[in-house]
Structure formats: structure tokens, C-alpha cells
N, C-alpha and C positions, 0 to 999 in steps of 0.2 A: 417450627419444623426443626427436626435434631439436624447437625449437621455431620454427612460423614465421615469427616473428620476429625471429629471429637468437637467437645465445648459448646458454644451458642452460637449458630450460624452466620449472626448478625453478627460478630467480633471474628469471622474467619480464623476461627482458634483451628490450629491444627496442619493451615495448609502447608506449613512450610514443612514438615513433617512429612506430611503426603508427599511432597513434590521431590523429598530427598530418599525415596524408595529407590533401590539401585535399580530394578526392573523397566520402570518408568526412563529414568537417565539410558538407559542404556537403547532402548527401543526408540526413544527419540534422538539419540545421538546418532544411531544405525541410519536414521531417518535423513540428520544430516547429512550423510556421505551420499547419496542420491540426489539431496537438491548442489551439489559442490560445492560441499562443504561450510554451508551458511553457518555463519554467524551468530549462533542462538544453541539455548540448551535448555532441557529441563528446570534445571534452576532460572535462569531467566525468567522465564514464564510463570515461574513458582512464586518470583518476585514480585512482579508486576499482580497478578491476582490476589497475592496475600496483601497485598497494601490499598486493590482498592475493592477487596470482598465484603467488607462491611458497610459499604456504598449500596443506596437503594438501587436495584435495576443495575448493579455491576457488569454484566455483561457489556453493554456499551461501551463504557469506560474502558473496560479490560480488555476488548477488540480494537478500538484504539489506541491505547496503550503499544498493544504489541507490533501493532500497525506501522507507530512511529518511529518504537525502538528497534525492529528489526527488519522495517525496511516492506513485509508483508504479514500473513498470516499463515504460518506452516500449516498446512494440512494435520501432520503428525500431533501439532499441540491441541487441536480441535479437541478430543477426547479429554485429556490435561485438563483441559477450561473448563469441558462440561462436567466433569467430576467435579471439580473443587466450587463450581458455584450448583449444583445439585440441579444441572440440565440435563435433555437430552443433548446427543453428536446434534442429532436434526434439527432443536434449537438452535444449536449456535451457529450452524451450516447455514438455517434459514437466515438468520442477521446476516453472516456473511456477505452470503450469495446473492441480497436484496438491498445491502448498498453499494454502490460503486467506489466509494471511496476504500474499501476494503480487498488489498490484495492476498490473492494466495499462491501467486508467483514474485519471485523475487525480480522488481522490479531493476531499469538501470540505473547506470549512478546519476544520469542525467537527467531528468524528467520533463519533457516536452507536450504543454499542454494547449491545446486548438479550440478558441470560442465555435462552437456550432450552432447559437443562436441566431436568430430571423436578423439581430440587425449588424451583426459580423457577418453573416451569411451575404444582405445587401449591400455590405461594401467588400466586397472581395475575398472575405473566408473560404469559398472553395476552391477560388484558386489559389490562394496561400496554403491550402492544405494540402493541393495536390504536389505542391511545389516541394512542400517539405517532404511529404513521402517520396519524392523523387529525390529531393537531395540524400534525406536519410538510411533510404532503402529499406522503409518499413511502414507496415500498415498501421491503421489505430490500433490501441492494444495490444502492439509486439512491441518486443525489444530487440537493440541490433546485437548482431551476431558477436559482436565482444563485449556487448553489458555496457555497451556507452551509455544509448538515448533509450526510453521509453517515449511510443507516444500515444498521448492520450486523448479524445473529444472531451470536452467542458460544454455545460448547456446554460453557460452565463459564466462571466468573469466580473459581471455588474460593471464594467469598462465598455458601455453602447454607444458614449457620446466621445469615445475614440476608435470603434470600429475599424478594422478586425483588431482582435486584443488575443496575443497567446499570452503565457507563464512560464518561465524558461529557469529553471533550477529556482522556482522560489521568487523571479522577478517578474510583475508584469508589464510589459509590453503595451503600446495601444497604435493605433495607425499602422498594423505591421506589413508592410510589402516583401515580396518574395527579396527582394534585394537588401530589407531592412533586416528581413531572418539570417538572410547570408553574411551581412554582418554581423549580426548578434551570436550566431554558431562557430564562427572565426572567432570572437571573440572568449567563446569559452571551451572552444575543440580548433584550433588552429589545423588539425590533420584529421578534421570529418572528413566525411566522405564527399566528395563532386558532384554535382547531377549530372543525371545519366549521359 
């Protein structure tokens, strides 16, 4: 298959090319002052694709990639990706949209994540969850209102034989009580928020 970008598709000859259209930069940068001002550009993503477009089944790679470097997955670059690996928008939308691990909101700087499995659930996971949404002020899947916490449900943290188990910026927890949260959250937000 030619690629349209010039060259051999499999060598991702071209993208970088492509991605330095000023059109392109420009409509995704406009893109940026909507979501406040995130952190990414054209070029970014120009990066990241051209380096792992000669990858079989690229797309994964390259939704994780951007995933990590930027924290989510701009809506605006959706189009970007599907051009330069020769998708549909609705390709890459469907990957998207069909793993959970892929965001397209910019998530917060803290990420707060909740076992919802059978055997955190038997030791106390729903009311450590509720406890945290009380403390936090936020449901699954929001963020607080100044971009501290996100919080997220997990359906396994493979930590059942320390039940409940959250992940808290990267760290996991296991045996976690509303009291154990409270101090794990003091300890990385000293002026979180109170419950209610």
C-alpha cells in the first residue's frame, strides 16, 4: 500500500513532513487554547507516530505513546494519527473509545485509582470508595475542580490477598481503610479537601 506521505509505508517515510504543514500546527494548536492550554502540539504527535509508524499494528503503540506523553489523547490529534498511519477518524476513535486505559480528557496531576473487583469489593472497597468520593468531591471518572485528583475504578490491581488495594500516583496500596486513605492523601496533598 503507497503511503500518503510519500515513500514505503512500512518506513513511515514522510510523516514528519506531513506533520510540519502549518495548517495542521495551526488547527491543532487553536485546539489547544480550548482544552487550557495543554501541553502538546502538532509536532509532538508528529514525533511519536513517525518513530513508531513502521511498527506492525502501529496504532496501539502510537495511542499509547501519546497517552503517556501527554497525559491523554487530544481529540484534535485523532485525525493527525489517522492520516499519517492511513486509518479512518473512526478507526482510531473505535481503539480509543474501547479501552479504558485511553484518555481524551486531560486527566489530574494525581490519579486516584479504586479495585472494584469481587474480592476488594468483600473486604471493604465500597466503602472505601464511597469514602474517598466523599473526601475528594468527586465521582468515578471526574476530576476535582483544580486538576488535583482523578478518580478512577480498576477491575483488578492483582493485589486480592491484601484486599481493598487502590494505586495512588503510581503506588499501590493494599489493606486500604478510609483512615489508611486519609493518611496516604495527607501525605501527598497535605491541603486536600475534608469530608464532607
Amino acid at each position: 500500500m503507497k503511503n500518503p506521505f510519500g515513500g514505503d509505508k512500512r518506513e513511515g517515510a514522510g510523516v514528519e513532513n506531513y506533520f510540519s504543514n502549518r495548517l495542521l500546527v495551526a488547527a491543532m494548536d487553536a485546539g489547544n487554547s480550548r482544552n487550557g492550554g495543554a501541553d502538546w502540539d502538532a509536532r509532538m504527535i508528529g514525533e511519536i507516530v513517525a518513530g513508531l509508524a513502521a511498527k506492525p499494528g502501529a496504532l496501539m503503540p502510537v495511542l499509547h505513546a501519546v497517552n503517556e506523553r501527554v497525559g491523554f489523547i487530544p481529540p484534535e490529534a485523532v485525525p493527525a494519527i489517522a492520516r499519517a498511519l492511513n486509518l479512518s477518524r473512526a478507526e482510531v476513535h473505535g481503539v480509543i473509545s474501547f479501552y479504558r486505559d485511553f484518555r481524551v480528557e486531560r486527566p489530574g496531576r494525581k490519579i486516584i485509582r479504586v479495585c472494584r473487583a469481587e474480592s476488594c469489593q468483600a473486604m471493604g472497597a465500597v466503602a472505601l470508595a464511597a469514602h474517598i468520593q466523599a473526601r475528594l468531591g468527586i465521582d468515578f471518572g471526574q476530576t476535582s475542580g483544580n486538576g488535583d485528583f482523578t478518580l478512577e475504578p480498576v477491575y483488578c490491581l492483582g493485589n486480592c490477598a491484601c484486599s481493598p488495594a487502590i494505586v495512588v500516583v503510581g503506588d499501590l496500596h493494599g489493606r486500604v481503610t478510609p483512615k489508611r486513605f486519609d493518611e496516604i492523601l495527607s501525605a501527598i496533598a497535605p491541603d486536600a479537601r475534608r469530608p464532607r
